[in-house]
Each structure stands twice: as structure tokens, then as C-alpha cells.
LUMFI-601561 format. One record per residue: chain; residue number from 1; residue in three letters; x, y, z of N, C-alpha, C, CB in turn. Coordinates in steps of 0.1 Angstrom, whole numbers. Glycine has a CB too. Example, Ala and Ser with C-alpha at 12.3 -4.5 7.8 and 13.67 -1.06 7.14 Angstrom:
<rs>
[r "A"; 1; "ala"; [132; -57; 78]; [123; -45; 78]; [132; -33; 78]; [113; -45; 90]] [r "A"; 2; "ser"; [128; -22; 71]; [137; -11; 71]; [129; 0; 79]; [141; -6; 57]] 
</rs>
This chain:
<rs>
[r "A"; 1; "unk"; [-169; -88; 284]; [-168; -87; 299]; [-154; -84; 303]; [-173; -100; 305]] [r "A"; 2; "unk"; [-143; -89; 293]; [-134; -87; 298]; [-129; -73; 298]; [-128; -94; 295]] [r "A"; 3; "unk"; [-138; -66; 286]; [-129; -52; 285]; [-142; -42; 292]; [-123; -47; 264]] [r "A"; 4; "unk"; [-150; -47; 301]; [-153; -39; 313]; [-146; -43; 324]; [-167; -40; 317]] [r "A"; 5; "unk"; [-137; -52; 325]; [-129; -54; 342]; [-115; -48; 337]; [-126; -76; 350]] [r "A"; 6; "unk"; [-111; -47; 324]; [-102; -42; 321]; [-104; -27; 321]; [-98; -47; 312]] [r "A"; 7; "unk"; [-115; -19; 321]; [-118; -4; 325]; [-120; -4; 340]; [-131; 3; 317]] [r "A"; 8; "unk"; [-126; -11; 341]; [-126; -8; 358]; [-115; -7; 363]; [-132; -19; 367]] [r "A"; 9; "unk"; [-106; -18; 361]; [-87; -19; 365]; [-83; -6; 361]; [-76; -31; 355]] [r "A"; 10; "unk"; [-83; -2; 353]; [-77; 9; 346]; [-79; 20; 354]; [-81; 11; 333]] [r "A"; 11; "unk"; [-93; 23; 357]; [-102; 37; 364]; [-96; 33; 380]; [-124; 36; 362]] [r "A"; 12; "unk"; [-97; 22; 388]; [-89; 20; 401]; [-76; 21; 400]; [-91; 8; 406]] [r "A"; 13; "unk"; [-69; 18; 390]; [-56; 23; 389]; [-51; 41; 385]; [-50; 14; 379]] [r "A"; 14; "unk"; [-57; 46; 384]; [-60; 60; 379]; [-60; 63; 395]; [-75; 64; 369]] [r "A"; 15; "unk"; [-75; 63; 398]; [-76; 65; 410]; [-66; 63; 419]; [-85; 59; 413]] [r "A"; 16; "unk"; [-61; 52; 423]; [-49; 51; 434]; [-38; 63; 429]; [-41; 33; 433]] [r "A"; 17; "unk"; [-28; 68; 415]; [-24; 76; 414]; [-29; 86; 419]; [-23; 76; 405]] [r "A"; 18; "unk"; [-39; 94; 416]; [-41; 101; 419]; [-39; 107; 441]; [-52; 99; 410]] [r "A"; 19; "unk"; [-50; 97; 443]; [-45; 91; 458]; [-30; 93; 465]; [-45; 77; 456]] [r "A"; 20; "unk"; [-24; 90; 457]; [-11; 90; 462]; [-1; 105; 457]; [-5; 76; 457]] [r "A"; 21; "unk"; [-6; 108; 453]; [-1; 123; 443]; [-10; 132; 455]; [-9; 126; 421]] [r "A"; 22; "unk"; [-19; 134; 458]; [-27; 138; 472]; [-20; 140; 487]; [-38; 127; 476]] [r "A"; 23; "unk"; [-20; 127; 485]; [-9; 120; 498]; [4; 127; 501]; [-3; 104; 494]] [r "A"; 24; "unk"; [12; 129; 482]; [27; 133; 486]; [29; 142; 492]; [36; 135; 478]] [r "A"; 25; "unk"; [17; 149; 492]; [22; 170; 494]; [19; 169; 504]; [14; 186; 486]] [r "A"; 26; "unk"; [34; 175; 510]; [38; 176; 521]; [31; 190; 526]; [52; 174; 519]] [r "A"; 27; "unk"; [26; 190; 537]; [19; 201; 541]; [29; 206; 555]; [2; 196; 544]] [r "A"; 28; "unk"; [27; 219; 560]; [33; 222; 569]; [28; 234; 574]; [45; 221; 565]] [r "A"; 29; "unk"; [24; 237; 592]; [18; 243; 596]; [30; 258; 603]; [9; 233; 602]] [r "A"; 30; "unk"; [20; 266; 613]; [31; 276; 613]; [37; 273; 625]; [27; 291; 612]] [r "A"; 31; "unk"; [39; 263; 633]; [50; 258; 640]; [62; 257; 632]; [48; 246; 645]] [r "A"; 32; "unk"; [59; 249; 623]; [70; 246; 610]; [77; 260; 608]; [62; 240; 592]] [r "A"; 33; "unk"; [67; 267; 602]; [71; 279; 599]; [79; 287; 609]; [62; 284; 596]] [r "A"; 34; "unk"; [73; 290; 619]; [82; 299; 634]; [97; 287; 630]; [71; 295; 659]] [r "A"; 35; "unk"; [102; 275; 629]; [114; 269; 634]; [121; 275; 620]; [114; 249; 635]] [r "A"; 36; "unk"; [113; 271; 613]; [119; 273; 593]; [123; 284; 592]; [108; 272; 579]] [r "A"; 37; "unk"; [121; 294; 599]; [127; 311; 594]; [128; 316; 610]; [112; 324; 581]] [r "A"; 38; "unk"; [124; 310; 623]; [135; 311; 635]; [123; 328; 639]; [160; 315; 627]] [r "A"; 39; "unk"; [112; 327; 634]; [104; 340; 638]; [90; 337; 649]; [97; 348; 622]] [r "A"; 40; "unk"; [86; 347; 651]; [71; 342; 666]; [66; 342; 654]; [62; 353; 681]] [r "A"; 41; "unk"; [52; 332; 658]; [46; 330; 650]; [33; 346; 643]; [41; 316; 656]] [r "A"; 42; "unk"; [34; 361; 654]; [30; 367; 653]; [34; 376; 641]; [29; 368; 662]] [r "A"; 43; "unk"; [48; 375; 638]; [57; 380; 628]; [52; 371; 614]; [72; 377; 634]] [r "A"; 44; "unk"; [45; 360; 615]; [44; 353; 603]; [30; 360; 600]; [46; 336; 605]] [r "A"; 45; "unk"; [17; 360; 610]; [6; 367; 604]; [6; 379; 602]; [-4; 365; 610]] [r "A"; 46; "unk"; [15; 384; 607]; [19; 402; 601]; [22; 404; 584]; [37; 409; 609]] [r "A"; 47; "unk"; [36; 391; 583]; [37; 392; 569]; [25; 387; 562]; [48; 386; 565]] [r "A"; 48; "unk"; [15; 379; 568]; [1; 370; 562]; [-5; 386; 551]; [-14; 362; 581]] [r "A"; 49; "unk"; [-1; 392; 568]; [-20; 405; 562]; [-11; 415; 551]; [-31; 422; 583]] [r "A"; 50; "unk"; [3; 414; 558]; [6; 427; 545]; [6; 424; 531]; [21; 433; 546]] [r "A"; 51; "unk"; [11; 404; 527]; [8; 404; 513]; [19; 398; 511]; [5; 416; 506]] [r "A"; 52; "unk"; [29; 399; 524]; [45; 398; 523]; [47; 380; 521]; [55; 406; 540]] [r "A"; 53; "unk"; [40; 370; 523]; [42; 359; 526]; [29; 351; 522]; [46; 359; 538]] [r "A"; 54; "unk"; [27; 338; 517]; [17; 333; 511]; [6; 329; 522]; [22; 322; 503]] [r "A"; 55; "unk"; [-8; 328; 518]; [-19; 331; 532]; [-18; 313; 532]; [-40; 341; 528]] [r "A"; 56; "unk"; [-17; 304; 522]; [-17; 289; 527]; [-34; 284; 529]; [-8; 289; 545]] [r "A"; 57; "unk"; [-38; 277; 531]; [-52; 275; 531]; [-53; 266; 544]; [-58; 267; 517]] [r "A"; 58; "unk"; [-71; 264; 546]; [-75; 258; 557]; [-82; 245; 551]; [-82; 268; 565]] [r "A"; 59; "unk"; [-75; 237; 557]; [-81; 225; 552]; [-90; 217; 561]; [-72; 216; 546]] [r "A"; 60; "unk"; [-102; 215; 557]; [-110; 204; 565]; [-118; 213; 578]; [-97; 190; 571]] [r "A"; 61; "unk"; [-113; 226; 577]; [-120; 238; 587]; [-114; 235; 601]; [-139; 236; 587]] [r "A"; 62; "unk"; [-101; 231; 593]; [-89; 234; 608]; [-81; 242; 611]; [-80; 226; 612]] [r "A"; 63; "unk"; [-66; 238; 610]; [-57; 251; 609]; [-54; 250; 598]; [-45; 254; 619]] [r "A"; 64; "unk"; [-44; 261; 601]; [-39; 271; 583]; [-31; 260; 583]; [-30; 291; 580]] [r "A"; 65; "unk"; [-27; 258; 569]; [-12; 246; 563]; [-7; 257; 553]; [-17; 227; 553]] [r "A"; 66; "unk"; [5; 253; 550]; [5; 253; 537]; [20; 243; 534]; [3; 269; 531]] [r "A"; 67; "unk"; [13; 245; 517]; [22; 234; 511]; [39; 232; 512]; [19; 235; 496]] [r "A"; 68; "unk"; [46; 226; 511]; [60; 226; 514]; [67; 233; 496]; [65; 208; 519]] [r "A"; 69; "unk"; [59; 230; 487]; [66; 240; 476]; [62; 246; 478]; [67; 240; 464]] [r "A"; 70; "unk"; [51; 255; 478]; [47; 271; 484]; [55; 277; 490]; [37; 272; 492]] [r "A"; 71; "unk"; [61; 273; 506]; [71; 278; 513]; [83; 280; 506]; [72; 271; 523]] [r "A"; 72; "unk"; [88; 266; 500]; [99; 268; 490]; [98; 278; 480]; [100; 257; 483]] [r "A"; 73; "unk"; [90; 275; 471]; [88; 287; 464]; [90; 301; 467]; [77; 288; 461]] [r "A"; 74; "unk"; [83; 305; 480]; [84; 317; 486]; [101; 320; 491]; [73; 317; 497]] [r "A"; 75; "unk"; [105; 316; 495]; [121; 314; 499]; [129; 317; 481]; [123; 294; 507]] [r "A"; 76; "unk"; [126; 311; 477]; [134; 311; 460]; [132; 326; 457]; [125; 300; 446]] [r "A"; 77; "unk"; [118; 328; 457]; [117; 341; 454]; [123; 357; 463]; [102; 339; 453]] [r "A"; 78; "unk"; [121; 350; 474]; [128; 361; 485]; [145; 359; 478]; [127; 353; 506]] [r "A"; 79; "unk"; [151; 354; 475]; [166; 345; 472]; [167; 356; 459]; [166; 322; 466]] [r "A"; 80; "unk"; [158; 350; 454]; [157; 362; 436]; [161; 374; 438]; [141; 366; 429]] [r "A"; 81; "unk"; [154; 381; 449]; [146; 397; 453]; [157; 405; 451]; [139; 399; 471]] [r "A"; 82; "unk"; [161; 415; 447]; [171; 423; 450]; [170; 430; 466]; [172; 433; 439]] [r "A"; 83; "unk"; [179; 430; 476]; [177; 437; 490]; [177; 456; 484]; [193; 432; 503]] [r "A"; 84; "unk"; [164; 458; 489]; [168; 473; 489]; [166; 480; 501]; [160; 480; 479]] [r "A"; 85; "unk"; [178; 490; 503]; [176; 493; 517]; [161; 500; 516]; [188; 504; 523]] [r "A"; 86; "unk"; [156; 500; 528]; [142; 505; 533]; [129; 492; 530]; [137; 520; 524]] [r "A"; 87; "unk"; [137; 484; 521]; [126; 474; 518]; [125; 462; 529]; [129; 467; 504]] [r "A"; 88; "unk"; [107; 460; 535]; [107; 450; 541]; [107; 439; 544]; [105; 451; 541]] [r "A"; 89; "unk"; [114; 428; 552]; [114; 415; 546]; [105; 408; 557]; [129; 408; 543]] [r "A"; 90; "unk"; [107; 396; 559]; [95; 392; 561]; [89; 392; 574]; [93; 381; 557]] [r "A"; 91; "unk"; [99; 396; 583]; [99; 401; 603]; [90; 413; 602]; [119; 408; 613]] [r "A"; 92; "unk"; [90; 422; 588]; [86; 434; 589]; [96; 446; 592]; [77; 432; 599]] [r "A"; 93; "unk"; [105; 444; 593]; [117; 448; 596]; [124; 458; 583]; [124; 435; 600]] [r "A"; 94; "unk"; [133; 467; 584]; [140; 468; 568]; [154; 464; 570]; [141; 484; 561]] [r "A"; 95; "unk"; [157; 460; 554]; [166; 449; 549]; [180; 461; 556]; [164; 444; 526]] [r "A"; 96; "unk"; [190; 449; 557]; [200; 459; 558]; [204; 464; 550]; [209; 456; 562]] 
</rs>
């Protein structure tokens, strides 16, 4: 008996990890976004449709989120990018 309360413990403690690993990710919507890069938020679904910027998901059949390393990520990678003149960044705009 004991080493069924000791799996059960084990599988509820699993569980709560997991729970809380759920919990950490930090989600962030496109308010966040318009402050975080200083753009209308119409400039953010422009870059959505061209491909220029990550689409983020809809969770729970509400609004769009997306994750806070995603955004990071995307930023790192813009950081990476070499600027080339004529190339677009993410206003839609070309780079200086």
C-alpha cells in the first residue's frame, strides 16, 4: 500500500511541476507589443501577414498572445540580421 501512495505522491508531484512550468510563460498581448517596439498596433498585423513577425496563437478562443521568449527570440534575431538597405523591418518601412 505504501508504494501505491508513494506513486500517487510522485504522479501529484509531477503534476504540480508541470502546472507551474504552464504558469511561468509569460504571455503577452499586442498592447505589450504596440509599447515594446513604440508601433500602432496596425503596423504589427501588417508585419503578422507578410511573415515579418511571429503570428503568436489564440488561446482559449480569445485574443492573440504570444509568448515572452518568442518576442525575445524575434528581437535577437532582428539584432542578428544584417541591415540591408531596401530591406524591410518590421513598420514595413526600409532599413536605413
Amino acid at each position: 500500500m505504501s508504494d501505491a501512495t508513494t506513486t500517487a505522491a510522485e504522479v501529484d508531484r509531477e503534476v504540480e511541476k508541470q502546472l507551474a512550468a504552464r504558469v511561468a510563460v509569460t504571455r503577452i498581448g499586442v498592447r505589450d507589443l504596440e509599447r515594446r517596439f513604440g508601433l500602432h498596433r496596425r503596423s504589427i498585423w501588417s508585419a503578422i501577414r507578410r511573415g515579418d513577425f511571429p503570428e503568436g496563437a489564440i488561446l482559449f478562443g480569445q485574443k492573440r498572445t504570444w509568448t515572452l521568449a518568442e518576442v525575445e527570440a524575434f528581437e535577437a534575431r532582428q539584432a542578428a540580421r544584417p541591415q540591408v538597405r531596401g530591406d524591410r523591418n518590421l513598420t514595413g518601412g526600409e532599413a536605413a
